[in-house]
PDB file with SEQRES, HELIX, SHEET and CRYST1 records, atoms N, CA, C and O in Angstrom:
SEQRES   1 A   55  UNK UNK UNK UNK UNK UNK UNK UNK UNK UNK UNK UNK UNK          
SEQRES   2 A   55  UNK UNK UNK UNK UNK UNK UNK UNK UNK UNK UNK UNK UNK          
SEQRES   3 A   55  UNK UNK UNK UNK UNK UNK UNK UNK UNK UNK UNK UNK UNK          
SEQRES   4 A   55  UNK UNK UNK UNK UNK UNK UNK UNK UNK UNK UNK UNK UNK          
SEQRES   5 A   55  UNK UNK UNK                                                  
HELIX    1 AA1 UNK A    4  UNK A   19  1                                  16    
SHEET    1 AA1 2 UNK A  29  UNK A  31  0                                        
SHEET    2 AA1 2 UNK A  37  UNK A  39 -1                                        
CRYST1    1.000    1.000    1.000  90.00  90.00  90.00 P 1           1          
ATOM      1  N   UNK A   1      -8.225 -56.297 -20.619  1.00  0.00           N  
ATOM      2  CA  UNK A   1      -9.217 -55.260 -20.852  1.00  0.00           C  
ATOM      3  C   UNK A   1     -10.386 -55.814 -21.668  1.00  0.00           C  
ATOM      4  O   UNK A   1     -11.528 -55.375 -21.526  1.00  0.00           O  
ATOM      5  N   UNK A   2     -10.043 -56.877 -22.605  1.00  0.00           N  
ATOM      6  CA  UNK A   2     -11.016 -57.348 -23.692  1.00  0.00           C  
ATOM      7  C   UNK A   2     -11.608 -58.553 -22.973  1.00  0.00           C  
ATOM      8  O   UNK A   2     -12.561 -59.175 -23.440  1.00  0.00           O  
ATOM      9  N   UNK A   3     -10.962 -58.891 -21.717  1.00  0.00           N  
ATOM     10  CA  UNK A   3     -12.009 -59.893 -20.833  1.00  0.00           C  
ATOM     11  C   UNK A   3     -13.103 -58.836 -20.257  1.00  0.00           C  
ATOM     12  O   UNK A   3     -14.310 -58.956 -20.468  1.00  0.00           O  
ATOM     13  N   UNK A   4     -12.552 -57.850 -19.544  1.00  0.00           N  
ATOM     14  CA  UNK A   4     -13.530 -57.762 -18.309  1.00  0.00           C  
ATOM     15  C   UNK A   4     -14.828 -56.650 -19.504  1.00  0.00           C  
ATOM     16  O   UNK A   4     -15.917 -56.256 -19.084  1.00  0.00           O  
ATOM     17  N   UNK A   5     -14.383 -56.419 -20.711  1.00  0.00           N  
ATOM     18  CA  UNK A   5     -15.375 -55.633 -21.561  1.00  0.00           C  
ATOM     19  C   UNK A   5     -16.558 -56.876 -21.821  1.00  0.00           C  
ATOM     20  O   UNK A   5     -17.771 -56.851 -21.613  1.00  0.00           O  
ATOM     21  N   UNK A   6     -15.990 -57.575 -22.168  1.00  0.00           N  
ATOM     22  CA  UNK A   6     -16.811 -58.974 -22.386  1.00  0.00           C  
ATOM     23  C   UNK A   6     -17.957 -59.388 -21.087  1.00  0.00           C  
ATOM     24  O   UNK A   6     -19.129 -59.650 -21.358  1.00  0.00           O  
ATOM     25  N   UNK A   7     -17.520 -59.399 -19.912  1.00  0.00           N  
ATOM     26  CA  UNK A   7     -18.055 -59.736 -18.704  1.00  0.00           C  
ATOM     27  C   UNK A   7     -18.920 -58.553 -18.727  1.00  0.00           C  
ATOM     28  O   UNK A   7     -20.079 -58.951 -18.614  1.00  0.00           O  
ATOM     29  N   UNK A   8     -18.871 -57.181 -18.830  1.00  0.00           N  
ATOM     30  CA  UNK A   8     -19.847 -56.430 -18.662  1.00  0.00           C  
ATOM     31  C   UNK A   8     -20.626 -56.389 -19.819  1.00  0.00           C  
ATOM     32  O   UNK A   8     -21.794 -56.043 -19.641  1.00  0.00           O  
ATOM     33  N   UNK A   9     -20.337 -56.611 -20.776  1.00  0.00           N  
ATOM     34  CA  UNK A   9     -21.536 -57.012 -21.583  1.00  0.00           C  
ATOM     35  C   UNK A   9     -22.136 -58.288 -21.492  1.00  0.00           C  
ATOM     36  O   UNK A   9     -23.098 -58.295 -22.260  1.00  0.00           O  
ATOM     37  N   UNK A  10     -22.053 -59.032 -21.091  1.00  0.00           N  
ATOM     38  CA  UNK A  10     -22.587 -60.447 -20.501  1.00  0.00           C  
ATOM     39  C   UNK A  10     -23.667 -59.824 -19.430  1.00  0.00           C  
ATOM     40  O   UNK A  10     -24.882 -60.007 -19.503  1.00  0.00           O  
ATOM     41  N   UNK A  11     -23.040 -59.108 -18.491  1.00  0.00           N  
ATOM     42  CA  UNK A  11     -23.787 -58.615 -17.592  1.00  0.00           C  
ATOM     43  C   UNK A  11     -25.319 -57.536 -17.574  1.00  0.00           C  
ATOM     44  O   UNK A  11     -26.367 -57.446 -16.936  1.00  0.00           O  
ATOM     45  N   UNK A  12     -24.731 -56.964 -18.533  1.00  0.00           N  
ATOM     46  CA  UNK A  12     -25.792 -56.129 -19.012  1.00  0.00           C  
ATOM     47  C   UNK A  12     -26.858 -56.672 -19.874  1.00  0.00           C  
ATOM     48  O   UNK A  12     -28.056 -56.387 -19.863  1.00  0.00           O  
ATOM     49  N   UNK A  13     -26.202 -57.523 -20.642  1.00  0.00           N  
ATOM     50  CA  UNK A  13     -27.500 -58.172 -21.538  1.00  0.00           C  
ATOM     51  C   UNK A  13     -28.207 -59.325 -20.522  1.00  0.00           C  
ATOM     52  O   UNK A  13     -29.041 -60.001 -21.126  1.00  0.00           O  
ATOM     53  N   UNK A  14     -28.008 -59.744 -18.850  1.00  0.00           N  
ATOM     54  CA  UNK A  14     -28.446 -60.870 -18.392  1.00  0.00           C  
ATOM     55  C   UNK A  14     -29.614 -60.071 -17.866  1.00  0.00           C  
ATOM     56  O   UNK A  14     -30.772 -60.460 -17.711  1.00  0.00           O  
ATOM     57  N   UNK A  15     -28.936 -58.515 -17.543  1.00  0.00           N  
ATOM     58  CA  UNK A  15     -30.044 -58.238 -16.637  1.00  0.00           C  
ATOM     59  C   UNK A  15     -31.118 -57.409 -17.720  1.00  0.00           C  
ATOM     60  O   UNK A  15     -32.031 -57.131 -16.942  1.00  0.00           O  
ATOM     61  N   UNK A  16     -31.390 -57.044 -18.611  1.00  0.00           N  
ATOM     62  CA  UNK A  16     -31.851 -55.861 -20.208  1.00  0.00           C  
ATOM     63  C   UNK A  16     -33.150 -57.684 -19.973  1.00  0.00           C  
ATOM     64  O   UNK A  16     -34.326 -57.559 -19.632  1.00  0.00           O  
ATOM     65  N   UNK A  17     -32.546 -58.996 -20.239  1.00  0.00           N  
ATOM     66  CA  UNK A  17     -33.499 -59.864 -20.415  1.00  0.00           C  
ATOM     67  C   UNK A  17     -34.120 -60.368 -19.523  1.00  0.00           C  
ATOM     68  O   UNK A  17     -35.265 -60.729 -19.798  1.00  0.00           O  
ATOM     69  N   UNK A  18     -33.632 -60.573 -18.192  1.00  0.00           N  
ATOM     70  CA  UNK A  18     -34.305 -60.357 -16.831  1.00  0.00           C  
ATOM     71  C   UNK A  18     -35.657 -59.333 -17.050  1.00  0.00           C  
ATOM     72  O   UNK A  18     -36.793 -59.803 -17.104  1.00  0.00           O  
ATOM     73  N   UNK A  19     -35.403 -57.987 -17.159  1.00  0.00           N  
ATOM     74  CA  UNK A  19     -36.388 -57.010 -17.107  1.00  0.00           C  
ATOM     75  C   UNK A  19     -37.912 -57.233 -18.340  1.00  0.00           C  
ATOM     76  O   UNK A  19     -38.951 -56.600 -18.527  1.00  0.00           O  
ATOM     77  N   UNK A  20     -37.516 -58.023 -18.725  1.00  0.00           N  
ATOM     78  CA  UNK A  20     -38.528 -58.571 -19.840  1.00  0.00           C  
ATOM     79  C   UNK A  20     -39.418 -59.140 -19.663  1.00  0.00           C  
ATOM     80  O   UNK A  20     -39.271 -60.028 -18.823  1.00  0.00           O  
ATOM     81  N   UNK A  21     -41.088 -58.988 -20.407  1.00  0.00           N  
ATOM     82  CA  UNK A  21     -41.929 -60.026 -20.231  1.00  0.00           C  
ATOM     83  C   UNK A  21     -41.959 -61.322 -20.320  1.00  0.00           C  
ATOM     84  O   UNK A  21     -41.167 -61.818 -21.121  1.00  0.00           O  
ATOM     85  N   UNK A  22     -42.622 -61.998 -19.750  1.00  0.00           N  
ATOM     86  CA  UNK A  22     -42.301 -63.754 -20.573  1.00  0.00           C  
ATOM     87  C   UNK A  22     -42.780 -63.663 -21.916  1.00  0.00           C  
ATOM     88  O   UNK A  22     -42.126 -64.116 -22.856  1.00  0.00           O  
ATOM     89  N   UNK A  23     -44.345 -62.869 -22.114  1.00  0.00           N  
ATOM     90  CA  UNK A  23     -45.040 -63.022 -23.365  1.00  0.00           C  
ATOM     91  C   UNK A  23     -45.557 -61.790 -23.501  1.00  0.00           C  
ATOM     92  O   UNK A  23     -45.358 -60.754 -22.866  1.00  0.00           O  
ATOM     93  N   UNK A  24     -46.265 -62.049 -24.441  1.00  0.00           N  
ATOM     94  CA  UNK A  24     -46.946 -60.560 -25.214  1.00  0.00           C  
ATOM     95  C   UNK A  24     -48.646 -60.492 -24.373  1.00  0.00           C  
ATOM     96  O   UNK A  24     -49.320 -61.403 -23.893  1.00  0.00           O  
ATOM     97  N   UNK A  25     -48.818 -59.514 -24.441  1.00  0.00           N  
ATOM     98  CA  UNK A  25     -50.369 -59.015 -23.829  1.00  0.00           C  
ATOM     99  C   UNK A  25     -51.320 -59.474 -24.557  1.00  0.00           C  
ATOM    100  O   UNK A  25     -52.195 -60.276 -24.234  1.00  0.00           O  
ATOM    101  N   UNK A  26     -51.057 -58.701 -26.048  1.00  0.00           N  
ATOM    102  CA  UNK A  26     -52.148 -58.435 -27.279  1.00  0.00           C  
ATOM    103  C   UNK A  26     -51.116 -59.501 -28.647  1.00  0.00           C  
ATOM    104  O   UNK A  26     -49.899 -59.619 -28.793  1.00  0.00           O  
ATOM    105  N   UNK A  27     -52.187 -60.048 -29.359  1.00  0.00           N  
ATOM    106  CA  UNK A  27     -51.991 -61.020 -30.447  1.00  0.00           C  
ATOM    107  C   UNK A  27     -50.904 -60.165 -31.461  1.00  0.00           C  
ATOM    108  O   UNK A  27     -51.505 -59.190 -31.910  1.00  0.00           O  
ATOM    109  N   UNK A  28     -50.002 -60.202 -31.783  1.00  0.00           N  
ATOM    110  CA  UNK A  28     -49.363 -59.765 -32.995  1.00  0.00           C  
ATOM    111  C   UNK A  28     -50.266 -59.706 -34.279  1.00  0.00           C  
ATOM    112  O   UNK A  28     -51.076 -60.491 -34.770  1.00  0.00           O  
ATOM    113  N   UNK A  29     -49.836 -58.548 -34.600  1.00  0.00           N  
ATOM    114  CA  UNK A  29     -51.011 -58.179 -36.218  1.00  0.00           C  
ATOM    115  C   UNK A  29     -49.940 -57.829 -37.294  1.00  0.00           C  
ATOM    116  O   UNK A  29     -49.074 -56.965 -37.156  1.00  0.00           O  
ATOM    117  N   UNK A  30     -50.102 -58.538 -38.269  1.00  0.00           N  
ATOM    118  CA  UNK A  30     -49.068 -57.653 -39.292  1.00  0.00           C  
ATOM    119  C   UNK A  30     -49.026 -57.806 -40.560  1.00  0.00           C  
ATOM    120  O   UNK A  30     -49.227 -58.974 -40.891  1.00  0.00           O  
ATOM    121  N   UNK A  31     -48.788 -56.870 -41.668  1.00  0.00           N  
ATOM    122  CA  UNK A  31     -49.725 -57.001 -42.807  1.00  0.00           C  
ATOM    123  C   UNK A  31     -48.712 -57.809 -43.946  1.00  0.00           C  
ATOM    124  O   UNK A  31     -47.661 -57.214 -44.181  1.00  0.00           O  
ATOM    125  N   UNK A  32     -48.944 -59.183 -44.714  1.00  0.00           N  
ATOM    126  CA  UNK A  32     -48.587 -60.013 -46.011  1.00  0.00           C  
ATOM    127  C   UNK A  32     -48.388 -59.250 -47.221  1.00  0.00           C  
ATOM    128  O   UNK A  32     -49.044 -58.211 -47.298  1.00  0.00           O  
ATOM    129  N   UNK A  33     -47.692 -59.517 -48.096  1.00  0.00           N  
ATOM    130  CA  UNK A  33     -47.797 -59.058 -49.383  1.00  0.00           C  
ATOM    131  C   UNK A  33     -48.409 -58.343 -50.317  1.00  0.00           C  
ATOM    132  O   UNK A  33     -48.151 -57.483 -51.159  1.00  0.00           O  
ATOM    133  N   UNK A  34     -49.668 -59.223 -49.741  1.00  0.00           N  
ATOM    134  CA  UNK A  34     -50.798 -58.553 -50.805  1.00  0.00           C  
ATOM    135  C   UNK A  34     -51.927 -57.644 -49.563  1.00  0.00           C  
ATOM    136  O   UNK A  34     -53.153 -57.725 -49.640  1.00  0.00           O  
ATOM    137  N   UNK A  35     -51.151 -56.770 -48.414  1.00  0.00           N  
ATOM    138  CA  UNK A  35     -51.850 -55.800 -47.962  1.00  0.00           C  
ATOM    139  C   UNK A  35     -52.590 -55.920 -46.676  1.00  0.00           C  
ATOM    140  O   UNK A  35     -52.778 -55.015 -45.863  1.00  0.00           O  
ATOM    141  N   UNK A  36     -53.189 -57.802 -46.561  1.00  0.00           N  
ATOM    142  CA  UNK A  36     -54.282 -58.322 -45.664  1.00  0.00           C  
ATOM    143  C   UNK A  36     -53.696 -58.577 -44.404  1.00  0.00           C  
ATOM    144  O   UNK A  36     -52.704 -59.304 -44.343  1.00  0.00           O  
ATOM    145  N   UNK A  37     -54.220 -58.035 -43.323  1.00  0.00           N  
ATOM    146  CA  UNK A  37     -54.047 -58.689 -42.017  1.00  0.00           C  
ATOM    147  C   UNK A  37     -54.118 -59.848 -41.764  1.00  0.00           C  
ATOM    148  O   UNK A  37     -55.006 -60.690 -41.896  1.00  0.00           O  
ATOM    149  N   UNK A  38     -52.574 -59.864 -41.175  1.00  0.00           N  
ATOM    150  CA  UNK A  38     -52.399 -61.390 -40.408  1.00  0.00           C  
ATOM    151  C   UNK A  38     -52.526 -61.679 -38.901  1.00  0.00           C  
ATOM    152  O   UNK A  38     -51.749 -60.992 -38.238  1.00  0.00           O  
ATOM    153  N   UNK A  39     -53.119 -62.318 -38.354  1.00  0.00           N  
ATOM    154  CA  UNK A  39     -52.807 -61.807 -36.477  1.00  0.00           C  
ATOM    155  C   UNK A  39     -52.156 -63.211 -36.070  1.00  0.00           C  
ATOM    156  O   UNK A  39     -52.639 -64.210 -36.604  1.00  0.00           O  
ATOM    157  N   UNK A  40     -51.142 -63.363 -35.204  1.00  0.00           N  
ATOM    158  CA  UNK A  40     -50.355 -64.844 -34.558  1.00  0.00           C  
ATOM    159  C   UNK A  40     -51.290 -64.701 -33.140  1.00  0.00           C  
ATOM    160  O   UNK A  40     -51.307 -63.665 -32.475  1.00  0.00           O  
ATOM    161  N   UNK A  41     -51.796 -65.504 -32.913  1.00  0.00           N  
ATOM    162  CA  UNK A  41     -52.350 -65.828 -31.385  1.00  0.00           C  
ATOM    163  C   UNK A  41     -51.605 -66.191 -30.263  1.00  0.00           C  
ATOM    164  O   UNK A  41     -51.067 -67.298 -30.293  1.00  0.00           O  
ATOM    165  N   UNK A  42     -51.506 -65.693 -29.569  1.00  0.00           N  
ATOM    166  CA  UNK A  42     -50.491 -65.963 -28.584  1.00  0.00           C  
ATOM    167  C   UNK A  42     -50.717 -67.038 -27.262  1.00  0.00           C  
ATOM    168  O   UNK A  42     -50.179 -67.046 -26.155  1.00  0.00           O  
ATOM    169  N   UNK A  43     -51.728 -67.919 -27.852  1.00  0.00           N  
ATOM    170  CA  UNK A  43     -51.813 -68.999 -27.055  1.00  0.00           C  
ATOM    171  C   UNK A  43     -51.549 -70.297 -26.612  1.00  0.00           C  
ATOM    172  O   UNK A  43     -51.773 -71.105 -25.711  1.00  0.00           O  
ATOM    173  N   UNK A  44     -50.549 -69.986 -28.428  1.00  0.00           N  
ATOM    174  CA  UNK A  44     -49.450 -71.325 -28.653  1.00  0.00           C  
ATOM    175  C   UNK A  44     -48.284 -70.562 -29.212  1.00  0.00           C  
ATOM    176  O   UNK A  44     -48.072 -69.349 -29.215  1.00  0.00           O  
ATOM    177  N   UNK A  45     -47.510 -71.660 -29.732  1.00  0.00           N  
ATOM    178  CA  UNK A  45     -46.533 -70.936 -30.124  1.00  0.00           C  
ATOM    179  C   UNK A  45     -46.428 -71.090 -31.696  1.00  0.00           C  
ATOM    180  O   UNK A  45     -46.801 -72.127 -32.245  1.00  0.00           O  
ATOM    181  N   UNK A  46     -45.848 -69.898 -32.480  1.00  0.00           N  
ATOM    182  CA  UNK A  46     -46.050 -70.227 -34.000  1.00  0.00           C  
ATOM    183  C   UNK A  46     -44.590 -69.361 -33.917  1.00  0.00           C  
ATOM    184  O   UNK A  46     -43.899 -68.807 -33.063  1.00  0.00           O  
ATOM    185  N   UNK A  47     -44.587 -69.715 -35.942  1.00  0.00           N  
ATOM    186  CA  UNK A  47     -43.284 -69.233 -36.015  1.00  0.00           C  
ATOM    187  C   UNK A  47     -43.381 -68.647 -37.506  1.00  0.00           C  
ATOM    188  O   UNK A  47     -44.077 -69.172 -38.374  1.00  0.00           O  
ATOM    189  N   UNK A  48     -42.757 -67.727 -37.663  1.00  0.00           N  
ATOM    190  CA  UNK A  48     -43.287 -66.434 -38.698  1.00  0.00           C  
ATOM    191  C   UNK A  48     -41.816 -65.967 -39.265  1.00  0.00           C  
ATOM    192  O   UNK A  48     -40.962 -65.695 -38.421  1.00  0.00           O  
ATOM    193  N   UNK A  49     -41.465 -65.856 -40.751  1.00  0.00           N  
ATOM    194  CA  UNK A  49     -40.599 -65.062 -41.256  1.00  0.00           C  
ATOM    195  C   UNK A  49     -40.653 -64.020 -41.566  1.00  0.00           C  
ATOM    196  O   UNK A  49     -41.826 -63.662 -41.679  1.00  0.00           O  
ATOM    197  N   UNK A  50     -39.671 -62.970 -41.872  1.00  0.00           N  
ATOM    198  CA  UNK A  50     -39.926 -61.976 -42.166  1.00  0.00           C  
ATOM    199  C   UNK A  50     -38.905 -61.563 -43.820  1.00  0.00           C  
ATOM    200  O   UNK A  50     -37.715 -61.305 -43.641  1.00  0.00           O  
ATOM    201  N   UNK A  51     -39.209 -61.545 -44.649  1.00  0.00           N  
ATOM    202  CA  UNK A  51     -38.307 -61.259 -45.884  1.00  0.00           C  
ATOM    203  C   UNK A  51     -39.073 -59.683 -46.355  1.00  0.00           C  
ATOM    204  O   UNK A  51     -40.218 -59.240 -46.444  1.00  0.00           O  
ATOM    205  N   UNK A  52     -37.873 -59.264 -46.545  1.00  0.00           N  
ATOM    206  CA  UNK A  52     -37.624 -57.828 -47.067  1.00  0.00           C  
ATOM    207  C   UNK A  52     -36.876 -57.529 -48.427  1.00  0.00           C  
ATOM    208  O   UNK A  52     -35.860 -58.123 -48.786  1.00  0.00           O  
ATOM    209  N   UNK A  53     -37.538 -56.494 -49.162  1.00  0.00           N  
ATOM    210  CA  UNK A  53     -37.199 -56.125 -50.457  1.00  0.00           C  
ATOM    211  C   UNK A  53     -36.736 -54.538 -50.543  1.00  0.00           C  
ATOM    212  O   UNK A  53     -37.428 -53.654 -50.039  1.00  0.00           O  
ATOM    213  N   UNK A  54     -35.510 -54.272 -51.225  1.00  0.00           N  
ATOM    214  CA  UNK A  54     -35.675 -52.879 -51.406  1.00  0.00           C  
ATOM    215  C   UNK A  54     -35.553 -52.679 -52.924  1.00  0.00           C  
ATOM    216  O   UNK A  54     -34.665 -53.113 -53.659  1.00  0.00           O  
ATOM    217  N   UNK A  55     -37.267 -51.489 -53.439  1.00  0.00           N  
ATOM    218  CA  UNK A  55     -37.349 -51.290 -54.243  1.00  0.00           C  
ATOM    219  C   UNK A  55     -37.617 -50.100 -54.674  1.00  0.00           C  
ATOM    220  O   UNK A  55     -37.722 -49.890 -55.883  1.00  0.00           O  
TER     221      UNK A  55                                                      
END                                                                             
């Protein structure tokens, strides 16, 4: 039972990423620390963290 649950979730996540764009349309925008817009260009590839605080 814990195989063929496995296989359909294999299955479902092949096709969920199938249905997907390759890339984004519009540049990612998103705002730093101190408030200021950042935008990633989507004409190369970059690579961006994300750290979170709860206060």
């Amino acid at each position: 039972m814990r195989r063929k649950l496995v296989v359909l979730m294999a299955m479902v996540l092949l096709v969920l990423t199938a249905c997907g764009k390759d890339s984004a349309q519009e540049p990612i925008t998103l705002k730093d620390q101190n408030s200021k817009v950042v935008t990633f260009p989507q004409d190369k590839p970059s690579l961006f963290f994300f750290i979170t605080t709860y206060t």
